[in-house]
N, C-alpha and C positions, 0 to 999 in steps of 0.2 A: 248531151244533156238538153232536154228539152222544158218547158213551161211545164209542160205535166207531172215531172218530178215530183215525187211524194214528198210529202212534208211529213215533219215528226208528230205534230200535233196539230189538235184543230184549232183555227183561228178564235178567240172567246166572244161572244157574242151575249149581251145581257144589257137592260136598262135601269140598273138601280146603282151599278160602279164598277170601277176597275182598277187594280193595281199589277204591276209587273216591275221586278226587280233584278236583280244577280243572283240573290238567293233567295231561298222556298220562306225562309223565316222570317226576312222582313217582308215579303212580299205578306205573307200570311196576317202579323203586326198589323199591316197598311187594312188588309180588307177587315180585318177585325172590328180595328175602328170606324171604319164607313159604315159596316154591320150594325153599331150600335149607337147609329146618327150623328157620327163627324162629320168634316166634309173634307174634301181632298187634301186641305192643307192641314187639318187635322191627323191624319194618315199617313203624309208622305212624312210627318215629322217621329210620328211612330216610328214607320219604320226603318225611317234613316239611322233613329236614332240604337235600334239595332243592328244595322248591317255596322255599326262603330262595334259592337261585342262581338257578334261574328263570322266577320270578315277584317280580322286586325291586320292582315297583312294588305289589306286594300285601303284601307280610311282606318282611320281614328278620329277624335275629339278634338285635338289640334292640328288637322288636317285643314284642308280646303274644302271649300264648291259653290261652284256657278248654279242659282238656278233659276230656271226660266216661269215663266206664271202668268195666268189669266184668270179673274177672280172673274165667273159670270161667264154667259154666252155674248153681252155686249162689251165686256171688258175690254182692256188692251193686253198688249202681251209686257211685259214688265220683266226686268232685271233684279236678283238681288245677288248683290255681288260678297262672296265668299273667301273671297282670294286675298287674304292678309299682305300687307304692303313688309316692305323689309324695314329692319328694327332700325334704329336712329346711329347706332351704330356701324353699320354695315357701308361701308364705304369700299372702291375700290382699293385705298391704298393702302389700308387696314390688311386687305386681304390679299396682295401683292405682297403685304411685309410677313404675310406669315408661308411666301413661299411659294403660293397656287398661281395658275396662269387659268387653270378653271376651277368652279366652285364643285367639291365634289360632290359625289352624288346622297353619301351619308354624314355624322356626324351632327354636331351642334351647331359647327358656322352656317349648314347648309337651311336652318331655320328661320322663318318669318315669323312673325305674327298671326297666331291659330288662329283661323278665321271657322272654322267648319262651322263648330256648335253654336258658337253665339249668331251666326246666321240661320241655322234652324230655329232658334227660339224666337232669333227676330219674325221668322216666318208665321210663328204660330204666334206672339201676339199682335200681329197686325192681320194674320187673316184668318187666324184660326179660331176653333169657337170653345175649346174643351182647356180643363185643368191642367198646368203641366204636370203636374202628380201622376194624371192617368194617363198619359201619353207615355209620360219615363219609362214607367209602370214595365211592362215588359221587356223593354230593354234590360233594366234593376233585375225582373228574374233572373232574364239568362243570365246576367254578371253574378250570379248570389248560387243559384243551383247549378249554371251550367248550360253550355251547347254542346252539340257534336264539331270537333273538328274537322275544318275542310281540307283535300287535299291539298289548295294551295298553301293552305296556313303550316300543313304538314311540311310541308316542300320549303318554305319560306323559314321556318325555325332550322332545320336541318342543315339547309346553308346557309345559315348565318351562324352556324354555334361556333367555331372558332373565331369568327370576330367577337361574338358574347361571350366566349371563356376567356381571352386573350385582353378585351376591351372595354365593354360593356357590364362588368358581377354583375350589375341588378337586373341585366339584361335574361343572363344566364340561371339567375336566383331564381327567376319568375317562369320563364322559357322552358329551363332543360333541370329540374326536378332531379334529384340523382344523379344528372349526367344527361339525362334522355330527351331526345324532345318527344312531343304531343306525337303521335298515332292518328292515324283518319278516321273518325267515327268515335275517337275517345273522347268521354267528358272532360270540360274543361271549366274552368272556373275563371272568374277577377276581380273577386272580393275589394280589391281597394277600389275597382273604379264603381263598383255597388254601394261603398262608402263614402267617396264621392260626391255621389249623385244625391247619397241620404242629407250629407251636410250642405249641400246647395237649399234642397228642399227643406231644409229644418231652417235654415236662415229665413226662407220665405214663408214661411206658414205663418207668422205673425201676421204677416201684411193684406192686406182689403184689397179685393179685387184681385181676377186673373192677368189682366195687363199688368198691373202692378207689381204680383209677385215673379212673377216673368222679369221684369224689369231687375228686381232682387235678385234675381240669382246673375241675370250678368253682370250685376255691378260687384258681385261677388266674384267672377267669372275675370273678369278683367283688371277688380282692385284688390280684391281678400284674397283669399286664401289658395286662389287657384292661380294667380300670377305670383303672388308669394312663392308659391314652390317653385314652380318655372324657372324663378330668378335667382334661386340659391342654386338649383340644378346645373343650369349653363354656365355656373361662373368656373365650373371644376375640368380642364380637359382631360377628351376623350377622346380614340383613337377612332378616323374617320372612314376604313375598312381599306385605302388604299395606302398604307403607311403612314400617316400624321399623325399627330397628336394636335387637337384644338381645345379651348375654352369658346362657350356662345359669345354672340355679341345681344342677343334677345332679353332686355328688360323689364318690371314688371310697369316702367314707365310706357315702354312700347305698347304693352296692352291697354293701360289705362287710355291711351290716346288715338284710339284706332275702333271704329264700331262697323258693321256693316252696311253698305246703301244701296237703293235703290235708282236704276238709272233706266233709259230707253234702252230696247233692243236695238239690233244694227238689221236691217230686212233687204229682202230681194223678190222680187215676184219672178216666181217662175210657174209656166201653165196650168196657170189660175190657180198656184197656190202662192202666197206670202209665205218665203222661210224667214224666222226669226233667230237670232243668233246673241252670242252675248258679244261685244265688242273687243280691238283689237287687242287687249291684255291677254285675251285665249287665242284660242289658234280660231275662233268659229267663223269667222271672213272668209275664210278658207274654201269652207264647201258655199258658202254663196259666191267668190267668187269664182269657184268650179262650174255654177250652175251660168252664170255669167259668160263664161266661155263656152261652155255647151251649146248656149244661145248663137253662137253665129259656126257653130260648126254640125254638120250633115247626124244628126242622132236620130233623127225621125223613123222608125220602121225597122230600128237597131235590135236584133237577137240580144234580150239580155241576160244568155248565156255563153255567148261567142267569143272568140277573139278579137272580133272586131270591135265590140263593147269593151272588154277589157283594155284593150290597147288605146283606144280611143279617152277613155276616162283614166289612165296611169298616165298618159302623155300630157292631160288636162294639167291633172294634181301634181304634175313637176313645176308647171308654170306657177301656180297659187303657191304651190308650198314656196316656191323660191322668192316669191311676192312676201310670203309670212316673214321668212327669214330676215328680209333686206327693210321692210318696212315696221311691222308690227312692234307696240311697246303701251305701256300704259298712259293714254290717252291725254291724262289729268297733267302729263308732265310734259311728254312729245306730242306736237304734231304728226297723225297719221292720216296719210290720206287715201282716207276711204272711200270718199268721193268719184276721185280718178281710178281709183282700184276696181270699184264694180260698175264704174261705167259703159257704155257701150262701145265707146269709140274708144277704148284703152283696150278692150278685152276683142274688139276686130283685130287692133293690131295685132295682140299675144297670143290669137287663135291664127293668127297668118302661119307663124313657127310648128305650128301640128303638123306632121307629116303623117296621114294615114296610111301610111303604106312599111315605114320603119320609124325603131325606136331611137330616139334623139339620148347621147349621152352627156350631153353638156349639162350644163348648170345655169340656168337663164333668166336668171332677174331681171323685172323691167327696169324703167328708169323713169321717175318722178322729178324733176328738179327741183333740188334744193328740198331735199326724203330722201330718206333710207340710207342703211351704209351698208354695201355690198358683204359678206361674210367672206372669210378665204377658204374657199372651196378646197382650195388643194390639201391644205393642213387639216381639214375634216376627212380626207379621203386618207391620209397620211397615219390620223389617227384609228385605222381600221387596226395596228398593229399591236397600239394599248388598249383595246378591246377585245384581242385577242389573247392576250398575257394575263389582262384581267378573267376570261372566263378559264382560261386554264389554271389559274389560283384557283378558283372556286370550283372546277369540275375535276381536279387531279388530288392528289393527297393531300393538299392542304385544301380541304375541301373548307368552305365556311370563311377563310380569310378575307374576303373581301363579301358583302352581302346581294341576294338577289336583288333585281330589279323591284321594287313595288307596280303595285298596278293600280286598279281604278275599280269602284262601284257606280250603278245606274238604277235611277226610281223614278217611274212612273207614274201618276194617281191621277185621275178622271172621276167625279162624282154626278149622282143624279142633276145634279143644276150647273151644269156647266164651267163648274174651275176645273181644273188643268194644272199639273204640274210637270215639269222635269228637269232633272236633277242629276250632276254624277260627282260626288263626294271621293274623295281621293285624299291622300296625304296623310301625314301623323302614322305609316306602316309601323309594324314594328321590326323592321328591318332598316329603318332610317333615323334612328336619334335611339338611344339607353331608356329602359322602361323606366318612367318614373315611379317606382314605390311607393309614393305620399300616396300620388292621384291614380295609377293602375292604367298609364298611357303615356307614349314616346310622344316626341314634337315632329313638326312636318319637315317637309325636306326642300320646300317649292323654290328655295334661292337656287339652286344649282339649277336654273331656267336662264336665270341672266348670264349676261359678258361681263369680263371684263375687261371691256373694250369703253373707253369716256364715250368714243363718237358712232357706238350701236346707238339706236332707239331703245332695246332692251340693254343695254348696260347697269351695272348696279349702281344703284344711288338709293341711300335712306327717305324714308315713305314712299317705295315706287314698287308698286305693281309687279312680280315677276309674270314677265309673258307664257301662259299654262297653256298647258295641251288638253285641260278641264272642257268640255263643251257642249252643254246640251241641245237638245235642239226644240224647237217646238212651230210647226207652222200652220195656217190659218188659212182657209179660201177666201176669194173676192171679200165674200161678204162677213168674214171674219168671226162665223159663228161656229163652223167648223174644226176644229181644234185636233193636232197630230203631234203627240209629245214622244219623243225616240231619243235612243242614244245611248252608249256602251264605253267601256272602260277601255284601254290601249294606247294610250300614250300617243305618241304620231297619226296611228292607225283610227282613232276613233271618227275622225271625220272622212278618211278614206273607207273606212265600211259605211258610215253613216249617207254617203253622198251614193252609194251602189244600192243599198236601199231605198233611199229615198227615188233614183231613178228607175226601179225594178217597181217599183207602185206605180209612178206616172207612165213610165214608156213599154213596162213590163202586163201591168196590167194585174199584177200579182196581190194576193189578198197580204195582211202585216206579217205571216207565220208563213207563209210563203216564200216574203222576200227575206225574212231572215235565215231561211234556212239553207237559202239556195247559196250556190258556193262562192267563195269569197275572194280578195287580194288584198294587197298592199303592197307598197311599195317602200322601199327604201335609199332611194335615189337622193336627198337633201341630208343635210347634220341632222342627227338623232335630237333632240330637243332636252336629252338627258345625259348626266356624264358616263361614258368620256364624248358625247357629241362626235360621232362617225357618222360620217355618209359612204357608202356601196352603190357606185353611180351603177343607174342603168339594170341596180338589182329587181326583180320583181318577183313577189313571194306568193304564191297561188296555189291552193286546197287541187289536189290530187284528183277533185271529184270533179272538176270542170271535165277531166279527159285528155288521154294523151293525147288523141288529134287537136285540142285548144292550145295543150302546152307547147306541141310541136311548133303549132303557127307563129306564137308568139316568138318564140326562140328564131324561127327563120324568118323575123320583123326586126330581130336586133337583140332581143329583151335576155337578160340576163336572169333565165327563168332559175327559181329555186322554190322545188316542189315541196308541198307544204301537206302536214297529215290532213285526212278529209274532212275533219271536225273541226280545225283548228286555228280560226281568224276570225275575229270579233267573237261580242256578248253581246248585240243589238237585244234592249227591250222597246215594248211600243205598248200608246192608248193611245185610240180614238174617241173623239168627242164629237160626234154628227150634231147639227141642227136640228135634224130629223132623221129617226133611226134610233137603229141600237148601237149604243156601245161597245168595243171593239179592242182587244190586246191583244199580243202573244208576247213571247220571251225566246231568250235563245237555248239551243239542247246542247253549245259549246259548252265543256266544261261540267256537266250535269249536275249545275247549281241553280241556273237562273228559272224562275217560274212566272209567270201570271196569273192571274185568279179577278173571280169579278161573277156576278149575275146580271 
């Protein structure tokens, strides 16, 4: 595999906007409105607010998202944080007494406080310019006439119906019709979340002014009618896909007290780019302090199609990730220190442990004093074997008893005047909480992030942060007028594909559609960040299309290669936003959903 490897598609090139998403239909949503004089944050609201309709097994409305932003070419790059804190109820010893040593991965306990939508609206009246009428506007159609279902939605109904028939009616009422789930390419419908969306906007059509009515609908959003149901929902339990039976601990007090904010990014200058990141509640330290480490180890003049690339950045990302694990938590509550984490003289010593030459199977957390509380590795390695029982529940004849994994969406937007967005919206699947009926949307799932453990940093404690694998990215040159907004859905993996790309543009040389296409990895060496939290030391997962000679090297370096199909790691999308020039996206052909678009 060489640099000249064909790409799927050509790089976009255009000076009037750009959008690039997961799928063709909100990507389409976003350039629409740029088309008919939005500006990015007009758009990206658009079409977030469809990838909620057709993409339900990725996000929903009471889901999460981080997103990142810079309003202007002098702007700064800005935080708004999406990540719902845990309900007032949610205590460790709450959830000890009902039995769990971890929170699981579905059900009602595993819910926060939906953060997703009232952060998009927050977005659009603070930086947007357009009615939320006309922004809904398409999202309302598909929910009213209809999308085509995607294969993953197909896949995601399919194995969950025996938890939906077993646990969930309304799950299965809404879901499997007859019996049946959805088909790929069939129309779909969601009438109630079209209804909805009608009685938010009919509450706000009295009121003066677009902030204003904006403002109405989340106070409806958070106090009327939309936490009202919420609250009657979660008081009833429901079977959590691994055996339980729960009732929520999620209030319609919890919402009423909990709004979205904005805060600074967390950054790292790497060759003459600023990455920006959102701070330690997500995993996004992560790949700055990957680039950190990079910094004082030999990358310069690196094949970034080699083994020697590969092994070099998987041996990185053990050290960071084992850093996430041991230190990260949300911020407002622990001290994390992120100070000594992307410093230079922390990250000489942690790049001392690289061995370029073999793959290290340990588990190697630094050490801050008086920070962080080690995780026990071995009991993550141990739990490889209820993750295994669990996929043979769901892939053998009781096929559905336990539910898929959810995953993640990712958006884009870049406008003729220099705003910038990006974004990746997760949570609220419909694989993770019983379809609400009233509203036409399940609840997020984002507590099964915490411990519970008192003396984790991520431990659960009511109004805290769970630490999310959410993480967009957006980075700026020297001069900060430059603007590179990326990032992809994947749970663990999204900043392990995000950090391969980002260094296939710098050391690669490669155009945006290039470096997403070219072949990919991951790793799975630390706790999976989701239940049942497994870690596969030393496992490393690599697209087929690197080359048997790449795969062989690594295996005779140590590496516990597990060959992966050639299409099949990450959904990287990307815009560029030049000083000077034209504007610039691509999207990924994983999956053959995600598109970009733009002139």
């Amino acid at each position: 595999m060489t640099s000249s490897s064909f790409t799927t598609r050509p790089e976009l090139l255009g000076s009037f906007g750009m959008a690039a998403s997961t799928h063709w239909l909100a990507t389409g949503a976003a350039m629409s409105v740029l088309e008919r004089g939005g500006n990015a944050f007009d758009a990206a609201v658009a079409g977030a607010l469809v990838l909620q309709v057709v993409e339900p097994h990725n996000n929903g409305p009471a889901g999460d998202v981080p997103i990142l932003l810079r309003a202007g070419r002098d702007g700064p790059v800005d935080v708004l944080c999406g990540q719902g804190p845990a309900p007032a109820g949610a205590t460790i010893a709450h959830y000890r007494g009902e039995g769990l040593d971890l929170i699981p991965r579905s059900g009602l306990l595993a819910a926060v406080v939906p953060g997703a939508l009232p952060a998009w609206l927050t977005l659009l009246r603070d930086h947007g310019s357009w009615p939320l009428a006309d922004i809904a506007a398409p999202a309302i159609g598909y929910a009213r006439t209809g999308w085509p279902v995607a294969a993953g939605t197909a896949a995601a109904v399919s194995g969950s119906r025996m938890l939906f028939e077993q646990n969930w009616p309304s799950s299965a009422a809404y879901w499997l019709p007859g019996g049946q789930p959805p088909r790929q390419g069939e129309r779909w419908r969601n009438p109630a979340l079209g209804d909805t969306w009608d009685r938010l906007l009919s509450a706000a059509a009295g009121v003066s002014g677009r902030e204003a009515q904006i403002d109405h609908v989340l106070a409806c959003w958070r106090e009327g009618f939309v936490a009202e149901a919420i609250d009657r929902a979660v008081r009833i339990p429901v079977g959590d896909g691994i055996g339980h039976q729960h009732a929520g601990v999620l209030r319609a007090e919890d919402l009423a007290s909990w709004q979205p904010s904005y805060e600074p990014s967390v950054s790292h200058e790497y060759r003459g780019w600023t990455v920006h990141k959102c701070g330690p509640w997500s995993q996004g330290p992560v790949l700055l302090q990957s680039l950190a480490l990079l910094q004082q180890l030999p990358i310069d003049g690196i094949d970034v199609y080699s083994a020697d690339f590969v092994h070099l950045v998987a041996e990185v990302m053990k050290l960071a990730y084992a850093d996430r694990d041991t230190f990260y938590g949300d911020p407002t509550r622990v001290e994390v220190p992120l100070g000594v984490l992307l410093s230079a003289a922390y990250n000489r010593e942690r790049a001392g442990l690289v061995d370029l030459t073999q793959a290290s199977a340990e588990y190697r957390p630094g050490v801050v004093h008086g920070h962080g509380h080690r995780l026990d590795y071995d009991a993550a390695v141990q739990r490889q074997e209820l993750a295994r029982e669990w996929a043979a529940r769901v892939s053998g004849e009781a096929a559905g008893s336990g539910p898929p994994k959810g995953d993640t969406c990712h958006l884009d937007v870049a406008d003729q005047w220099g705003n910038v967005v990006s974004a990746t919206p997760s949570g609220g699947w419909l694989q993770s909480s019983p379809h609400l009926t009233e509203l036409g949307f399940p609840l997020g799932s984002r507590a099964q992030m915490f411990w519970l453990d008192e003396d984790h940093p991520s431990a659960l404690a009511p109004g805290k942060r769970p630490r999310t694998t959410l993480t967009p990215s957006l980075a700026t040159t020297d001069d900060g007028r430059t603007a590179l907004a990326f990032g992809t859905p994947g749970g663990d993996g999204q900043d392990q594909w995000q950090l391969q790309f980002f260094l296939r543009l710098v050391h690669g040389g490669l155009n945006l559609q290039a470096a997403i296409d070219a072949p990919a990895f991951r790793s799975s060496h630390w706790p999976e960040s989701f239940w049942p939290r497994q870690a596969y030391p030393n496992r490393l997962i690599v697209e087929e299309r690197f080359g048997a000679d790449v795969l062989a090297a690594l295996a005779a370096r140590g590496h516990k290669v597990s060959p992966a199909a050639p299409w099949s790691e990450g959904s990287i999308s990307a815009v560029l936003s030049p000083a000077e020039g034209f504007l610039r996206a691509a999207a990924n052909p994983r999956g053959m959903q995600g598109y970009a678009a733009g002139r």
